[in-house]
C-alpha positions in Angstrom: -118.8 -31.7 -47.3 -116.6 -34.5 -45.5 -114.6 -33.7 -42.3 -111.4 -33.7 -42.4 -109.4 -34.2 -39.3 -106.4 -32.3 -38.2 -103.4 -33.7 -37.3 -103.1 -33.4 -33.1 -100.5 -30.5 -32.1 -97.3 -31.6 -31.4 -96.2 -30.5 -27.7 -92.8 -29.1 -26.6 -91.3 -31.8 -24.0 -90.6 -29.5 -20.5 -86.6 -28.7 -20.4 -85.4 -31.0 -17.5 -85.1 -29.5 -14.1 -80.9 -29.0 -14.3 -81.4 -26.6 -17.1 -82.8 -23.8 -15.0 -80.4 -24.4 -12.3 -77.5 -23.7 -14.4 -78.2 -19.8 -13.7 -77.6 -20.5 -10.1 -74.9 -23.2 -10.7 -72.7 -20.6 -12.8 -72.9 -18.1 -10.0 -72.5 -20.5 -7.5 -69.2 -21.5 -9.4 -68.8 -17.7 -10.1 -68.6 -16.9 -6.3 -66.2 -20.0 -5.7 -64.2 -19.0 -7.9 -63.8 -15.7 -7.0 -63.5 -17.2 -3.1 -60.6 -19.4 -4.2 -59.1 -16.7 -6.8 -58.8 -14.5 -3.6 -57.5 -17.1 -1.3 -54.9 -18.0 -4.0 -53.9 -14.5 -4.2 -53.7 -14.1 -0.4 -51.4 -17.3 -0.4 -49.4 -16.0 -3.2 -48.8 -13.2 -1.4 -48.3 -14.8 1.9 -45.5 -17.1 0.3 -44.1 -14.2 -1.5 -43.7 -12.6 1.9 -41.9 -15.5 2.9 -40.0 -16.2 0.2 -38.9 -12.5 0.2 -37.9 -13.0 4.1 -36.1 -15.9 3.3 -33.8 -14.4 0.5 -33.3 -11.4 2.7 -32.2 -13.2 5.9 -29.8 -15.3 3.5 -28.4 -12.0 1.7 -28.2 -10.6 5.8 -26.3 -14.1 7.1 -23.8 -13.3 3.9 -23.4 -10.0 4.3 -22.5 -11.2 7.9 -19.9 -14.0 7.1 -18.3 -11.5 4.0 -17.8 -9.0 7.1 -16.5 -11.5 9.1 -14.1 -12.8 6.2 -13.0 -9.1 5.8 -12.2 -8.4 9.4 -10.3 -12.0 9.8 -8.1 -11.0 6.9 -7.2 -7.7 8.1 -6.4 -9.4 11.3 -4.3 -11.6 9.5 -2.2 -8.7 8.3 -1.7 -6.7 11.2 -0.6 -9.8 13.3 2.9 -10.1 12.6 3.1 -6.3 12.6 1.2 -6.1 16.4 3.1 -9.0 17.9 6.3 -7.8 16.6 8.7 -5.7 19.5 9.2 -3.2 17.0 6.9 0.4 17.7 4.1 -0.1 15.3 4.3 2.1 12.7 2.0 3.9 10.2 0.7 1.2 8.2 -0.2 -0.6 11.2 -2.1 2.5 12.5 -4.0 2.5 9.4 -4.8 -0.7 9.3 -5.8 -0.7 13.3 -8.0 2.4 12.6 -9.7 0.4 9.6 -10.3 -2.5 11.8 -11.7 -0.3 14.3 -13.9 1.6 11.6 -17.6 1.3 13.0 -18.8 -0.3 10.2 -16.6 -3.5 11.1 -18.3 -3.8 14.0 -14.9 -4.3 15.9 -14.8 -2.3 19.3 -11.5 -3.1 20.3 -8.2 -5.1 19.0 -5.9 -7.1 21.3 -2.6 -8.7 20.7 -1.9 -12.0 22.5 1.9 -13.4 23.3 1.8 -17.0 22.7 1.1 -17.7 26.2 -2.0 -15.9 26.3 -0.9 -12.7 28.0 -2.2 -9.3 26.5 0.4 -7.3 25.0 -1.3 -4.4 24.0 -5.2 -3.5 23.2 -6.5 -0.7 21.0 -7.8 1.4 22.0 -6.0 0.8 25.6 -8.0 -0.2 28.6 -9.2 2.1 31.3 -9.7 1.4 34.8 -13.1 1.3 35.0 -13.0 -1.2 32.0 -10.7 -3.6 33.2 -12.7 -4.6 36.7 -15.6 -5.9 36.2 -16.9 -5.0 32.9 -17.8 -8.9 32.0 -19.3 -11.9 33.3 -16.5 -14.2 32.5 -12.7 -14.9 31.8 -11.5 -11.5 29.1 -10.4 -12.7 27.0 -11.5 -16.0 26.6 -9.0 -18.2 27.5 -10.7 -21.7 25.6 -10.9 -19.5 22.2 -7.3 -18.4 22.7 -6.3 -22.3 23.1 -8.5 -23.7 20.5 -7.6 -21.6 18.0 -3.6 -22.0 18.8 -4.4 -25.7 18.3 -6.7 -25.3 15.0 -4.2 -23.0 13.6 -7.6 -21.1 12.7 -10.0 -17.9 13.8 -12.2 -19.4 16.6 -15.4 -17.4 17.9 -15.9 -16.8 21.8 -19.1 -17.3 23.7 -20.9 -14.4 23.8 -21.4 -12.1 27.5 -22.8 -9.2 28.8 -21.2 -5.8 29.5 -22.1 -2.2 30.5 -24.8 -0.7 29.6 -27.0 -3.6 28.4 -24.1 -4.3 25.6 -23.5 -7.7 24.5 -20.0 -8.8 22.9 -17.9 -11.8 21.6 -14.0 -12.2 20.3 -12.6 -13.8 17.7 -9.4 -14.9 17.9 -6.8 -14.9 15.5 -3.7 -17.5 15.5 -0.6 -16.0 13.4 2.0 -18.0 12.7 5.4 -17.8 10.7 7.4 -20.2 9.6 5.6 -23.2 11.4 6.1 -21.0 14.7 3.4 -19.4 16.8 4.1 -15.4 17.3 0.8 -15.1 19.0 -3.1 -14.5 18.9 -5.0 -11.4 17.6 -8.3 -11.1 18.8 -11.3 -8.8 17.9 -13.8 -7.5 20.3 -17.0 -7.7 18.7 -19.7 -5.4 19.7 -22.8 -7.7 18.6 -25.2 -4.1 19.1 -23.2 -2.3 17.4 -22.6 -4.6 14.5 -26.5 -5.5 14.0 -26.5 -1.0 14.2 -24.2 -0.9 11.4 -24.4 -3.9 9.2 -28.2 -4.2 9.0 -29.0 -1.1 5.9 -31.6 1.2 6.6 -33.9 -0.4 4.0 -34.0 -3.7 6.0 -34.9 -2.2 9.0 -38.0 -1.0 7.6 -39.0 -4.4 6.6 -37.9 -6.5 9.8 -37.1 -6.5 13.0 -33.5 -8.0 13.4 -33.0 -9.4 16.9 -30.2 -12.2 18.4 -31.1 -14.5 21.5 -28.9 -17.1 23.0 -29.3 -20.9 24.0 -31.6 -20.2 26.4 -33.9 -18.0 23.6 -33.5 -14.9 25.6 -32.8 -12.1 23.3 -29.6 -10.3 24.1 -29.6 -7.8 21.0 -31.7 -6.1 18.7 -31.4 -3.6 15.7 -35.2 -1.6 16.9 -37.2 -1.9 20.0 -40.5 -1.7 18.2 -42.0 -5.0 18.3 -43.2 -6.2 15.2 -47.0 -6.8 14.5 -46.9 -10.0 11.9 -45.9 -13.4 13.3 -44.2 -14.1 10.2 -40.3 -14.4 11.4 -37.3 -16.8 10.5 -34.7 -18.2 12.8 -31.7 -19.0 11.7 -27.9 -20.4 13.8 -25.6 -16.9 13.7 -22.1 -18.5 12.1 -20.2 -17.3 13.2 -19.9 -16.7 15.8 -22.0 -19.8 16.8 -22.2 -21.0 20.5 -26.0 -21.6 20.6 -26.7 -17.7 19.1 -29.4 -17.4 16.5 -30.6 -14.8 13.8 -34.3 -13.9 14.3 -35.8 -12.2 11.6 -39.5 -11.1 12.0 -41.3 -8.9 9.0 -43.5 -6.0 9.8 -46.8 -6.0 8.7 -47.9 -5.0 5.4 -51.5 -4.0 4.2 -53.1 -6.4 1.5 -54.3 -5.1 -1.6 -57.9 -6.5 -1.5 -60.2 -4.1 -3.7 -57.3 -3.7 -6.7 -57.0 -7.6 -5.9 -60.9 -8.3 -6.2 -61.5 -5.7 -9.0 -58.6 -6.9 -11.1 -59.2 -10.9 -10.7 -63.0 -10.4 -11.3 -62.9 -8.3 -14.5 -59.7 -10.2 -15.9 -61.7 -13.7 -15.3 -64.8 -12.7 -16.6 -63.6 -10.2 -19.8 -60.9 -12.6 -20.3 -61.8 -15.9 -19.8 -62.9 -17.9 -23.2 -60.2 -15.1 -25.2 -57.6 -16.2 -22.7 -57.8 -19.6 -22.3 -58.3 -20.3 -26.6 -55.2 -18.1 -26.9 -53.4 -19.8 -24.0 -54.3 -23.1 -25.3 -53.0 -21.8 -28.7 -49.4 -20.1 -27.4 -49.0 -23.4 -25.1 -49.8 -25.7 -29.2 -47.1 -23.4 -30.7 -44.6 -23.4 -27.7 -44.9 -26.9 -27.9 -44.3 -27.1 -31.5 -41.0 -24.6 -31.2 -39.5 -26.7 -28.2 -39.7 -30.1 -30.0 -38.0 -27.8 -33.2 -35.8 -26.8 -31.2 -34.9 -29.7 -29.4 -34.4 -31.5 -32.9 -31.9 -28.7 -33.7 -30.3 -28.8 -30.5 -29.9 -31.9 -30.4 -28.5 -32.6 -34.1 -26.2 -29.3 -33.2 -24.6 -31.4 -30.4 -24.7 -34.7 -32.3 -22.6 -32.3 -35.0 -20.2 -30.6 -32.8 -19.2 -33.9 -30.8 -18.7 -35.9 -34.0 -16.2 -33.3 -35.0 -14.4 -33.4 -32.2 -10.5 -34.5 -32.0 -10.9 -35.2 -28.1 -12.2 -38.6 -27.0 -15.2 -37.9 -24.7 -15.9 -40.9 -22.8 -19.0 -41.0 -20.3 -19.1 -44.0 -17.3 -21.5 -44.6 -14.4 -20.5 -44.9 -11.1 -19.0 -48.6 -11.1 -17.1 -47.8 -13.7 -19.3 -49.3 -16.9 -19.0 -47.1 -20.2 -22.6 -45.7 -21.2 -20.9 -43.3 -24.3 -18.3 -42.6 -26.4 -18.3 -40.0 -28.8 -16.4 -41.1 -32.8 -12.9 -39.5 -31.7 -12.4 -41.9 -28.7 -13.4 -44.3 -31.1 -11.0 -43.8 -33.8 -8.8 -43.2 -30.9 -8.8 -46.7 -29.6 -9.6 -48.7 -32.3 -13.0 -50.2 -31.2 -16.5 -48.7 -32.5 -19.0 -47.3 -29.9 -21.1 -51.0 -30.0 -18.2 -52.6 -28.8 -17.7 -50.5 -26.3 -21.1 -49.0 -24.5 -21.2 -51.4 -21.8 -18.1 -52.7 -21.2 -16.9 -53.2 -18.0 -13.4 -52.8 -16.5 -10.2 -53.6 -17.1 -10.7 -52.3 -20.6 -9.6 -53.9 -23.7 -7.7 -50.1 -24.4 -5.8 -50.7 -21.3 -2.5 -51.3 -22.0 -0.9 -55.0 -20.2 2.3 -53.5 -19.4 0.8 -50.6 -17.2 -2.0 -52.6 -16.3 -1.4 -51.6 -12.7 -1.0 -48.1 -12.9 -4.3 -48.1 -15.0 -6.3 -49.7 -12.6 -5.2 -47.1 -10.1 -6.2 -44.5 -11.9 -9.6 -45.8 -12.3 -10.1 -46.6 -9.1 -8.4 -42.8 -7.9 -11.0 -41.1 -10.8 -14.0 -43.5 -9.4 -12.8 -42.4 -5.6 -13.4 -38.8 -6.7 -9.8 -37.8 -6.2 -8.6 -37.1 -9.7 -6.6 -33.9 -9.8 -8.2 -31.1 -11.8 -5.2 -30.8 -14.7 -5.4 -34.3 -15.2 -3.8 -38.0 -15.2 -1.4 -39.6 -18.2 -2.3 -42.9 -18.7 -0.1 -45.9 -21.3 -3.0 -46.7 -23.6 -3.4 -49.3 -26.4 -5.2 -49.0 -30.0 -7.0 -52.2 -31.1 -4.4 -52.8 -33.4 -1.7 -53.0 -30.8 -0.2 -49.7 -30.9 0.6 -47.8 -28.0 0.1 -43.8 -27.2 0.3 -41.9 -24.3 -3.4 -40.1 -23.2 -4.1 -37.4 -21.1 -7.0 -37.7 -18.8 -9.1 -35.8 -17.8 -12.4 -36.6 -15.3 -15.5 -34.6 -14.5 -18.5 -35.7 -12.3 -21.6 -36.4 -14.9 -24.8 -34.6 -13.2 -28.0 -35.5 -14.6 -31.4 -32.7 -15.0 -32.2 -33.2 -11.0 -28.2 -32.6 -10.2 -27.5 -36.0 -8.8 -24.1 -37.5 -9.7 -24.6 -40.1 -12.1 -20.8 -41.0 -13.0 -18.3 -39.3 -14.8 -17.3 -37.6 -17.8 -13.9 -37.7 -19.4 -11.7 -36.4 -22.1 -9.2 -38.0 -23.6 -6.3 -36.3 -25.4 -3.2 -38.3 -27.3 -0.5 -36.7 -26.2 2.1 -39.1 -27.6 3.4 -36.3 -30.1 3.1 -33.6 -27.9 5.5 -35.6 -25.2 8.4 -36.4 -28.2 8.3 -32.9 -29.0 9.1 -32.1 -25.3 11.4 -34.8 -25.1 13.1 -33.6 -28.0 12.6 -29.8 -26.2 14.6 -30.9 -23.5 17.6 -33.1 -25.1 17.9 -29.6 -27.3 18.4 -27.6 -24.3 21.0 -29.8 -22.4 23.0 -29.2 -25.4 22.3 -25.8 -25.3 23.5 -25.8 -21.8 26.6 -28.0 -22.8 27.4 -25.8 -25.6 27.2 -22.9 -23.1 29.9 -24.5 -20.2 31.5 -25.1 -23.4 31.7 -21.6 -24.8 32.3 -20.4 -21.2 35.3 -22.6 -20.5 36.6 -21.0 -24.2 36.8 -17.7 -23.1 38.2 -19.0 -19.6 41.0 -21.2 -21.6 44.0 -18.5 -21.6 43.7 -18.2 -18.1 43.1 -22.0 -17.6 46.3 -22.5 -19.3 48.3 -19.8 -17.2 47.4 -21.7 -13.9 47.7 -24.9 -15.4 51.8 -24.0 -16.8 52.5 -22.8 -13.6 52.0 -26.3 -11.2 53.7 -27.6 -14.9 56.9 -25.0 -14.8 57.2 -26.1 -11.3 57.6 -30.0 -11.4 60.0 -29.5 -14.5 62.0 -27.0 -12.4 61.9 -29.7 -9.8 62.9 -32.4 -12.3 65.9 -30.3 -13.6 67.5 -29.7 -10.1 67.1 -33.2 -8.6 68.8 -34.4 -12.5 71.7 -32.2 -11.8 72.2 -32.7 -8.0 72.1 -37.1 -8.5 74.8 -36.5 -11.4 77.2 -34.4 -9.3 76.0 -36.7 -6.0 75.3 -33.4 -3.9 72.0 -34.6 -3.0 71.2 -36.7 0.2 67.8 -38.8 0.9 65.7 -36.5 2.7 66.4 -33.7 0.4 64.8 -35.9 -2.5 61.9 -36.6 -0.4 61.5 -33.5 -0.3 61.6 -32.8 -3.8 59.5 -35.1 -5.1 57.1 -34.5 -2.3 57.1 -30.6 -3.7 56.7 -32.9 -7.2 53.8 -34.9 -6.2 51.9 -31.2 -4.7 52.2 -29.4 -7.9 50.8 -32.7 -9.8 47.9 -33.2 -8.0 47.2 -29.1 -8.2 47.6 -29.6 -11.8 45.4 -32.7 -11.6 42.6 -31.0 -9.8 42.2 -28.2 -12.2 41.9 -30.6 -14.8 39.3 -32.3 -13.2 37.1 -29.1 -12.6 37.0 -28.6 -15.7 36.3 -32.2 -17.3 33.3 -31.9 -14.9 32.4 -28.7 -15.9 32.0 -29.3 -19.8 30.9 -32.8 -19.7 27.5 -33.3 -20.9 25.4 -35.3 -19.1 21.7 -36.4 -18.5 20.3 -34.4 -16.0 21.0 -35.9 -12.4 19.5 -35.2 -9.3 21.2 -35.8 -5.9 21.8 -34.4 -2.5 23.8 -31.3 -3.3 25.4 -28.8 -0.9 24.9 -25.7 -2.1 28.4 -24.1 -0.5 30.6 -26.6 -1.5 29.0 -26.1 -5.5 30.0 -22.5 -5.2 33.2 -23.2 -3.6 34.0 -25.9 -6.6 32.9 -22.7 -9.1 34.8 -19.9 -7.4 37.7 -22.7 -7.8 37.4 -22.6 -12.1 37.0 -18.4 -11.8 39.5 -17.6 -9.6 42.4 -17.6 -12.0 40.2 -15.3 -14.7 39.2 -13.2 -11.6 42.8 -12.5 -10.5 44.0 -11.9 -14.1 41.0 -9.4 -14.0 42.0 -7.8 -10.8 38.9 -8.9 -9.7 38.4 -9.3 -5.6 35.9 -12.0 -4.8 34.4 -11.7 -1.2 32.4 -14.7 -0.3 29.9 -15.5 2.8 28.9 -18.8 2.9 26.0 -19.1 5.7 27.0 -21.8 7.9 24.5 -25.3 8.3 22.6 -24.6 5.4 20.3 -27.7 4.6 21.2 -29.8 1.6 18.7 -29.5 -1.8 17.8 -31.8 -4.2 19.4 -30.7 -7.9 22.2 -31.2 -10.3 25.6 -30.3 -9.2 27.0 -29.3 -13.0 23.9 -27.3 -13.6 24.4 -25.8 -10.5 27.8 -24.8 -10.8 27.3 -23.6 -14.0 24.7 -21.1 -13.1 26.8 -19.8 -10.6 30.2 -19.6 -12.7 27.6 -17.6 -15.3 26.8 -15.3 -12.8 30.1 -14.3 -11.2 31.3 -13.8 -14.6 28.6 -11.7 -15.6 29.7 -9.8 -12.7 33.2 -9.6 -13.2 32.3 -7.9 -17.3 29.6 -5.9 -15.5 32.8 -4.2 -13.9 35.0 -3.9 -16.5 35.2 0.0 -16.4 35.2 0.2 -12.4 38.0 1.3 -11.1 40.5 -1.4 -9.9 40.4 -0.7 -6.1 36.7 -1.3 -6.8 36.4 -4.6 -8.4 34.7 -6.6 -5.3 32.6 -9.2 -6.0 30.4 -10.8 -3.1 28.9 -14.1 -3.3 26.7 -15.1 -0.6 24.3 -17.4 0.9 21.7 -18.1 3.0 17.8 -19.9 4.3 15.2 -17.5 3.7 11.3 -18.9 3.7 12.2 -22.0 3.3 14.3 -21.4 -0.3 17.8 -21.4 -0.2 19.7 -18.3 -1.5 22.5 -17.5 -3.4 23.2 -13.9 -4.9 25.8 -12.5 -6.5 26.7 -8.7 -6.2 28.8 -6.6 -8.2 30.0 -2.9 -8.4 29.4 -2.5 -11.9 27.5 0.8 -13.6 24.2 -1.2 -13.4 21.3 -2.4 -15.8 19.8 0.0 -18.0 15.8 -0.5 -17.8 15.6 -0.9 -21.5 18.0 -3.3 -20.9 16.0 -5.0 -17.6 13.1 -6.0 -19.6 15.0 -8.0 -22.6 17.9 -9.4 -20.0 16.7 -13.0 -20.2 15.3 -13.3 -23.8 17.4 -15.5 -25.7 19.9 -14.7 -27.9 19.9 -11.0 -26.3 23.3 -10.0 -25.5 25.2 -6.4 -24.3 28.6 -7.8 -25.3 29.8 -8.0 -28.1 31.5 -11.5 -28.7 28.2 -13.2 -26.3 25.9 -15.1 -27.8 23.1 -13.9 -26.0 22.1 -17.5 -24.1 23.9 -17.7 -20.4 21.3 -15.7 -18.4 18.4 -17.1 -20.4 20.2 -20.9 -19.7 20.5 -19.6 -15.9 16.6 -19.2 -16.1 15.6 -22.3 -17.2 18.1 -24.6 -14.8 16.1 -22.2 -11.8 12.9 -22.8 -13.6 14.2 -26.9 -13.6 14.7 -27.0 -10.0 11.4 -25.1 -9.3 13.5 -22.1 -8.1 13.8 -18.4 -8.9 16.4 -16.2 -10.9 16.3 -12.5 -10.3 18.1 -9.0 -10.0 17.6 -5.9 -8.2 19.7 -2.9 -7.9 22.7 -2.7 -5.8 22.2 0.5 -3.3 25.9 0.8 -3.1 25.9 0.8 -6.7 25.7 -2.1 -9.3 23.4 -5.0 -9.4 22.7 -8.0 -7.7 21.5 -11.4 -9.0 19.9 -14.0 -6.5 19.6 -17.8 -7.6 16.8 -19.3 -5.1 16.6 -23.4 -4.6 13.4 -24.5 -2.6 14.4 -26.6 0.2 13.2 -30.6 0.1 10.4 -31.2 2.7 11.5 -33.8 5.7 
């Protein structure tokens, strides 16, 4: 039988040598791993620490500078009350005893005249506290100056006192009316305040200290030295003056078994499951985020195209990088023509070229006021309309200021129908001088026949004397003299009222306020005498002139004196006094009227200056509400109060023009 011979066994190549040493590799990266995993977490935890420190010692400087706010203010209110000669009464006390409260950290208050001396202290000194209880000038005679000359609280150094007890002032400066009453000044207690301002649960964390210039530390919140070196410094503003806030954390125990059991059995149960799920969360957050985005940004797209506002966007030299479709149908051009552009704009009106240009350069300056700027703007097809404008600064994703935003509303509409606003309520006020001089006619024409009745009684008698020639020279001097006086008083009333009902554009001039209510006492006294009316008046002498129209003026006035002469209708006639006074007061000038009438019924308060409102019964419901809107014209004040004695009185304020 032949042979037959096999085919040679085929032999397994050897693996390579890195195959077995992946074993040894994966615990090797296993270890490392869990090496780094346990330094990250110790660093994590570190930071934390120190992140946690640093929001605590920024919460502890606020909590600080809000106490400090709170105190100042409350010093601000009892100054004028402390430096006042009158006994302090018992809202001062209250408020003295609240600024002493422990928690403020205040240990005393003292009241400064403006030369520095102490007028008073609470609570008062003792002996043993006045001699020798600092290391320097009490109080502290720089902090008084500077803050008379800052016109602001000023902080003191700080210095030592009894018993290991550091303190510093603030002081105060109150002032009224431009003048300097004097300086209030706190007494701060700095051991006391870190006592009562740092909260219990902070304490257990840190170790709150203070140390001066020199890093010596001159107060502390516990004397238990902290074993961590993990602390942050910090300046203490106020008060300042080289003091810093030195926060150190107490140590705390690291978790490291939880740490190491949790980190080793989340890595290795979790790893493949973890990371194909992350890797699948991260695909579909992805996916959502770009969806989003889309809709977000097709939303905005949406909701600026249907805007009516023009929304125009500019660097910061000026040069338009967007404008939204209503600016565009605003001005005329499309958004191509005008991304890009460059001042002056072809929307910038020639004629107001100038005043354009400054607004552009006061918006690019960063000084545009917050309610806005009108600007004279131009369409493309040469039409001009009135814009208000309105500038933002335009911060980009990393919050740097990248140029500026505006909004642009036409307002041409809205300025014809306040035009038109205001030429219907100078009728309105015409048509009231006109209704008031109505009622005042009768009496108008008494006073007037009378100065009439005289000349032709003067006429008549000079007639008859020249045709008997019983009449000699100076006797007809003095006749027509008498003549000429009755003329000119007929003249002059007259003339009042031709002022009075005239109806003018609204003019503004150097007024004095006196001789206005002079000129309107003038027109009421014949109604007031036919009234039995007495009118008392009390014109404060050198009153400064105001800036306003003498007719509207003097008719608010002649409104209000006749309000108060039918306010007394039903008094008794020995009681019809009316006084009209003036005077300076905060820097207004006042003018009130007080009558002796029954008063104003509250139901009746609260609808008293609503148009067309009226307790008589021929009014037409308009003179108080007029009144209003000329005080409201000339940035003043109309109001009323009760009359103690009976009655009501109603003050007219003017603000005084500033030098």
């Amino acid at each position: 039988m032949p042979h037959t011979a096999l085919p040679p066994a085929s032999s397994t190549p050897p693996p390579p040598s890195w195959y077995w040493s992946l074993p040894y590799a994966a615990v090797a990266l296993f270890i490392a791993a869990m090496a780094a995993l346990l330094w990250l977490i110790h660093r994590e935890d570190a930071e934390e620490q120190r992140a946690t420190l640093i929001t605590d010692v920024l919460w502890m400087e606020q909590n600080f500078s809000f106490q400090f706010e709170r105190n100042n203010a409350l010093l601000v209110q009892l100054g004028p009350e402390l430096l006042a000669d009158s006994p302090a009464g018992t809202t001062t006390e209250a408020r003295l005893k609240r600024a002493l409260d422990p928690e403020s950290g205040i240990v005393r208050v003292l009241w400064l005249d403006p030369d520095g001396k102490v007028k008073g202290a609470a609570p008062p000194f003792t002996n043993h506290e006045m001699v020798g209880e600092t290391t320097g000038t009490f109080p502290s005679a720089a902090a008084f100056r500077l803050a008379r000359s800052l016109g602001r609280p000023v902080y003191s150094e700080s210095y030592a006192v009894l018993e290991n007890q550091t303190q510093f002032e603030v002081h105060q400066p109150i002032f009224e009316g431009g003048r300097h009453l004097g300086t209030v000044v706190g007494v701060y207690s700095l051991n006391a305040l870190l006592a009562r301002q740092v909260p219990w649960w902070f304490s257990e964390r840190y170790r709150v200290s203070v140390t001066n210039n020199l890093g010596v530390e001159i107060a502390a919140k516990s004397k238990v030295s902290p074993l961590a070196t993990l602390a942050y410094e910090i300046p203490f503003e106020p008060p300042g003056h080289g003091l810093n806030l030195v926060i150190t954390a107490y140590k705390s125990e690291v978790r490291w078994i939880p740490l190491l059991l949790m980190g080793s059995l989340g890595v290795l149960a979790a790893a493949i499951v973890w990371s194909l799920w992350q890797l699948r969360r991260h695909m579909q957050r992805r996916q959502a985020a770009e969806q989003a985005l889309s809709g977000e940004h097709a939303f905005r797209k949406a909701m600026e195209d249907s805007l009516k506002t023009g929304m125009r966007a500019r660097d910061l030299n000026g040069r338009i990088t967007y404008v939204n479709p209503a600016f565009c149908r605003m001005v005329g051009w499309s958004a191509e023509e005008l991304v890009g552009m460059q001042p002056p704009m072809p929307y910038w009106a020639p004629e107001a070229i100038e005043h354009t240009s400054g607004v552009h350069q006061q918006i690019l300056g960063g000084n545009a006021p917050a309610q806005g700027l009108e600007v004279r703007l131009m369409r493309k097809s040469g039409e001009r309309f009135d814009a208000l404008l309105i500038e933002a600064p335009l911060i980009d994703d990393q919050g740097r200021h990248i140029g500026w935003m505006g909004s642009v509303v036409d307002v041409t509409e809205q300025k014809r129908a306040q035009e038109l606003a205001r030429q219907q309520q100078e009728r309105l006020q015409a048509t009231a001088r006109l209704v008031t001089m109505g009622e005042m006619a009768s009496t108008l024409a008494h006073e007037l026949n009378q100065p009439l009745a005289a000349i032709s009684s003067y006429n008549t008698g000079c007639l008859n004397m020249l045709e008997h020639g019983s009449i000699a020279p100076d006797e007809l001097t003095g006749v027509l003299q008498k003549i000429g006086k009755q003329a000119q008083r007929a003249a002059q009333i007259i003339r009042r009222v031709h002022a009075f009902v005239r109806r003018s554009e609204p003019k503004f001039e150097t007024v004095d306020l006196n001789g206005v209510i002079r000129e309107a006492v003038g027109l009421v006294e014949p109604d007031a005498a036919r009234r039995s009316v007495g009118i008392d008046v009390d014109l404060a002498d050198g009153l400064p002139p105001v800036l306003a129209d003498p007719v509207m003026i003097e008719q608010v006035a002649i409104n209000l004196i006749r309000n108060g002469m039918d306010a007394m209708a039903d008094t008794p006639r020995r009681e019809r006094r009316l006084h009209l006074a003036t005077r300076a007061e905060d820097g207004m000038l006042v003018f009130s009227v007080t009558d002796r009438g029954r008063g104003i019924d509250p139901e009746v308060a609260e609808k008293l200056f609503a148009p067309f409102f009226t307790t008589k019964e021929e009014g037409m419901g308009m003179g108080l509400n007029i009144c209003r809107s000329i005080a409201e014209l000339h940035r003043g004040r109309l109001s009323f109060e009760p009359n103690p004695d009976g009655g009501t009185i109603f003050r007219f304020t003017l603000p005084v023009p500033h030098p």
